[in-house]
N, C-alpha and C positions, 0 to 999 in steps of 0.2 A: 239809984240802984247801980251796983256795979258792971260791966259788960258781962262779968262770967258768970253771975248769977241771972241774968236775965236767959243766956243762952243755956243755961243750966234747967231755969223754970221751961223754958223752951221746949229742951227734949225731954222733960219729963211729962210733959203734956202731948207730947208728939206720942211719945212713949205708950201713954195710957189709954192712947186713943180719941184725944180729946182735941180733936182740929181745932176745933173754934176757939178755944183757950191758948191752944198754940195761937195761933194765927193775933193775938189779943198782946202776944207777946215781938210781933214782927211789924216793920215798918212799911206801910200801905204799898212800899213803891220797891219790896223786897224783890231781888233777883237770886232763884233756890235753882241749881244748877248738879245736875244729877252724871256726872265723868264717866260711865259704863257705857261704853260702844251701844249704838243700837242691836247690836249681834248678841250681845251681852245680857243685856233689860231692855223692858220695851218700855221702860219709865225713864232711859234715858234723854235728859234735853235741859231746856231752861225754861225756866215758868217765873215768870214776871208779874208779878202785881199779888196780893190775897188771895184775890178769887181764882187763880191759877192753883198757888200752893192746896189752897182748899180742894177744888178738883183731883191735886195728884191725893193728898190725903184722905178723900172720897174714895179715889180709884182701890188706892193700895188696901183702904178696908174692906170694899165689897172683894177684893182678889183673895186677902185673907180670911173675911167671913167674920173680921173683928170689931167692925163697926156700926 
């Protein structure tokens, strides 16, 4: 599979709400790194490993009411 389609499959599953199928698409040891000032977002930082990205992807649904 090409890089851009994987990152493509990626955020369309990010997209649709579907962490775990994201996550199915990223590597176990992925570093997801959020550049908005903590003044900014309070989801700004770095989240290292799955189960991090998974927590922010948890977070940002219960904030939205989308998950």
């Amino acid at each position: 599979m090409e890089v851009r389609s994987v990152v493509e499959a990626f955020f369309a599953c990010w997209s649709a709400q579907d962490v775990e199928m994201a996550l199915a698409h990223l590597h176990p040891e992925i570093v997801y790194t959020i550049h908005n000032g903590p003044d900014a977002s309070p989801l700004a930082g770095v989240y290292s490993g799955t189960e991090r990205v998974r927590d922010l992807g948890a977070f940002q649904g219960v904030r939205s009411n989308q998950l």
